[in-house]
C-alpha positions in Angstrom: 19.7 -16.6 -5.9 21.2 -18.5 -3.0 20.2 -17.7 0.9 23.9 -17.2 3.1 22.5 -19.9 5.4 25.9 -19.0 8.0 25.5 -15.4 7.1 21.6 -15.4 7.7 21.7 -17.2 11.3 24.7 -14.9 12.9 22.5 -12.3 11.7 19.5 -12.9 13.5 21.4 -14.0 16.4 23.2 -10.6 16.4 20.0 -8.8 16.0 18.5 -10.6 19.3 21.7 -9.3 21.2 21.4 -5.7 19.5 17.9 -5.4 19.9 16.7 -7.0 23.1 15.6 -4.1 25.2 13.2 -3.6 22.4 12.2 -7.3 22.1 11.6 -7.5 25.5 9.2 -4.2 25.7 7.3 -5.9 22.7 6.9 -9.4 24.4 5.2 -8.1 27.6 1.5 -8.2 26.6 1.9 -11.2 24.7 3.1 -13.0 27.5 0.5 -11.8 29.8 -1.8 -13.3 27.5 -0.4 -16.2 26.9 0.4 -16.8 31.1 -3.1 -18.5 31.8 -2.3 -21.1 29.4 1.1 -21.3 30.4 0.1 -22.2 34.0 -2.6 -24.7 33.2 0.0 -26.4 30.9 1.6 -29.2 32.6 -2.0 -30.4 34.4 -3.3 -30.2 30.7 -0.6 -32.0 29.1 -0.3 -34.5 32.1 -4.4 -34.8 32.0 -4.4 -35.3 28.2 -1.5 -38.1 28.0 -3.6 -40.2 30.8 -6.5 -39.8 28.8 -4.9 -41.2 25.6 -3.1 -44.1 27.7 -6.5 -45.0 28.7 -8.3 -44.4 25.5 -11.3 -42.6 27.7 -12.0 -38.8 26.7 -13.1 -36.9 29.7 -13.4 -33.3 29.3 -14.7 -32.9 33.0 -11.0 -32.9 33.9 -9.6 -30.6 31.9 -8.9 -27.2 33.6 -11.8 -24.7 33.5 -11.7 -21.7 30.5 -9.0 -23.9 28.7 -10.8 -22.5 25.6 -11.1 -19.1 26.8 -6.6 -19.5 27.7 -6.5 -21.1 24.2 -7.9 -18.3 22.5 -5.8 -15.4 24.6 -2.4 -17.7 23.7 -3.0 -17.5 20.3 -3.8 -13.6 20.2 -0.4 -13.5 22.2 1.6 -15.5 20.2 0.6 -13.7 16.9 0.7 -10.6 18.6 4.3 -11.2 19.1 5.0 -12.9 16.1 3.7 -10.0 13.9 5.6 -7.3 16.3 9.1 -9.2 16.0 8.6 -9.2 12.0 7.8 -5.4 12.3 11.1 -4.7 14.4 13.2 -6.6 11.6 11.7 -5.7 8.8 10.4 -1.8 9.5 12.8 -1.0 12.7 12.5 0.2 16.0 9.9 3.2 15.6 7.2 1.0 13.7 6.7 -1.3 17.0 5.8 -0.3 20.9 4.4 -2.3 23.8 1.4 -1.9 22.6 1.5 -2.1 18.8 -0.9 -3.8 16.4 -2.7 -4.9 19.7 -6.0 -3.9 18.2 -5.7 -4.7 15.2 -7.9 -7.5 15.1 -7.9 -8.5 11.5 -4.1 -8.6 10.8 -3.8 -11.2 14.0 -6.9 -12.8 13.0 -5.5 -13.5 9.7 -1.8 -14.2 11.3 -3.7 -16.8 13.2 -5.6 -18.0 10.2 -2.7 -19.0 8.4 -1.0 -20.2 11.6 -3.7 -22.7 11.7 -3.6 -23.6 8.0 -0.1 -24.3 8.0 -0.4 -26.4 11.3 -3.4 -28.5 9.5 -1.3 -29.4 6.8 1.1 -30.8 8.2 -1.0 -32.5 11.0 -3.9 -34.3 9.2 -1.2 -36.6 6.8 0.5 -37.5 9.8 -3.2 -38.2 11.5 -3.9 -40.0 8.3 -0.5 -42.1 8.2 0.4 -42.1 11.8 4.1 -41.9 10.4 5.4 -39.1 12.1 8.4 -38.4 9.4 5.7 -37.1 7.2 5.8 -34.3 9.1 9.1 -33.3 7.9 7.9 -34.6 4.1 4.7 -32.3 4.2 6.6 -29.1 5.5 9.4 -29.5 3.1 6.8 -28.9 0.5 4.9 -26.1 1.9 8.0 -23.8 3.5 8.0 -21.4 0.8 4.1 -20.8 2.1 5.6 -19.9 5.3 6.9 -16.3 4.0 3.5 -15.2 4.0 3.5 -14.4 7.6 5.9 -11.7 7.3 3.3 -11.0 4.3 0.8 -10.2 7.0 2.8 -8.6 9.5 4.2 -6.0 7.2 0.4 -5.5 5.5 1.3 -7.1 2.2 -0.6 -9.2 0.1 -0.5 -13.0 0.7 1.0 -15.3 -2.2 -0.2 -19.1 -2.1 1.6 -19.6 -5.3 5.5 -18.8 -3.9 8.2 -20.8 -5.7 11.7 -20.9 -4.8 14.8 -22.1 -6.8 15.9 -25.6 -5.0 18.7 -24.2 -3.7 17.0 -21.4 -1.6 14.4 -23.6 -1.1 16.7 -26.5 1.0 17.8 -23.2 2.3 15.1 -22.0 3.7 13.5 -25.9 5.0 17.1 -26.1 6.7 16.9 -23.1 8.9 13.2 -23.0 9.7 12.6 -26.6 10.3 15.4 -29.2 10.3 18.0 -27.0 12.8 15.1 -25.8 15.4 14.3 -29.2 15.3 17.9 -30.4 16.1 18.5 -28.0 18.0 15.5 -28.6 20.5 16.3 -32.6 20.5 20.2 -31.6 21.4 19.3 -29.7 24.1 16.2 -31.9 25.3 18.7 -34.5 25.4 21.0 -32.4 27.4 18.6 -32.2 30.0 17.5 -35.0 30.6 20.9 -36.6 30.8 21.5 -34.0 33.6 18.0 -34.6 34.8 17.2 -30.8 34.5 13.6 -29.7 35.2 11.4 -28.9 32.3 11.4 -25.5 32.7 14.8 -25.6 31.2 13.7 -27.5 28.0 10.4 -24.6 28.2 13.2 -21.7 28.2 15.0 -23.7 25.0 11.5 -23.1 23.4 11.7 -20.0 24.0 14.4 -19.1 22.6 13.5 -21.1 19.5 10.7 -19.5 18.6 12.1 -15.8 18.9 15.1 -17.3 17.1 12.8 -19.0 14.0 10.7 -15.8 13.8 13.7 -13.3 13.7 15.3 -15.8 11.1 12.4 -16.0 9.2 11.8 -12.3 8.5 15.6 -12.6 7.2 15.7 -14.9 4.9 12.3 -12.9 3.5 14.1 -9.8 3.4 17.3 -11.7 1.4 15.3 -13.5 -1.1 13.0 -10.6 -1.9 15.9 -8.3 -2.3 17.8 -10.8 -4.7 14.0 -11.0 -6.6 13.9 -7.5 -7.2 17.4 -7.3 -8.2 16.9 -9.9 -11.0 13.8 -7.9 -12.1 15.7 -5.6 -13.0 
């Protein structure tokens, strides 16, 4: 089983330019819930890198209801996350503006594992303070990552997923080592032409519709070639 790394990305590139009315209609809520945030961003980040500079926490300065923006980001964000795996994975008809915005305990769970993930790879970098065991720690637990197409399409979550070395490189290569290039080319780009930060926000963007659309691929090749050897 091998994943068509070339084959994989033109295809979820393709799909954003086939698709986009569709990805647009399913990205209005979430962005609308995710817009407090959004705003409060750059007074939060600038707030939060004075207060480690000084080595003071002071949470009397951070915007008001950053919890309550917190909380509405992350519905938003796996609200869209789930809905983008959906249009890939069960087409156009299984996804609307307002699909799976009630379902609680899908996002709940989406978020659950978002947060798990995100721990994992955090607390041995906390732990270390070497920031390249990031790229160690998520290199080990990619294969985990298929589970949140798992929970967008309803299916049972598998914490024991393992990939032959070739699809796992694979699938480490496209998730985490070219977004990550990607974001440092164009970051770079910027601010060499001393581009605003929106810019390097809108590269973001894309990244993250991008990595999601990808991901839901490379789920949909490797289970294919699984059942296919099953048989």
């Amino acid at each position: 089983m091998t994943l068509p790394i070339k084959k994989t990305i033109l295809a979820s590139l393709a799909f954003i330019v086939m698709h986009w009315k569709k990805i647009i209609e399913i990205s209005i809520i979430p962005l609308i819930l995710a817009s407090p945030l959004l705003l409060v961003l750059p007074e939060l980040i600038m707030e939060l890198s004075k207060q480690l500079l000084t080595g003071q926490v002071d949470t009397a300065n951070v915007p008001d209801n950053t919890p309550l923006y917190v909380f509405f980001f992350l519905y938003g964000y796996a609200l869209l996350s789930i809905n983008l795996v959906r249009l890939i994975m069960l087409g156009e008809s299984s996804v609307s503006a307002l699909s799976c915005v009630f379902e609680f305990g899908r996002i709940a769970k989406y978020v659950g594992l978002t947060m798990m993930v995100g721990f994992a790879i955090v607390l041995p970098v906390a732990l270390t303070g070497v920031l390249f065991v990031e790229l160690i720690v998520y290199f080990l637990i990619v294969p985990l990552t298929l589970n949140f197409v798992n929970v967008a399409i309803g299916r049972v979550l598998n914490f024991r997923l393992s990939l032959p070395f070739v699809v796992h490189i694979s699938l480490y290569f496209m998730q985490v080592l070219l977004p990550t290039l990607f974001a440092y080319l164009f970051g770079s780009v910027a601010d060499a032409l001393g581009l605003s930060g929106y810019f390097s926000m809108l590269v973001q963007v894309f990244i993250f519709y991008w990595s999601g659309i990808n991901l839901a691929f490379c789920y949909r090749v490797i289970v294919a070639d699984s059942s296919e050897q099953s048989l």
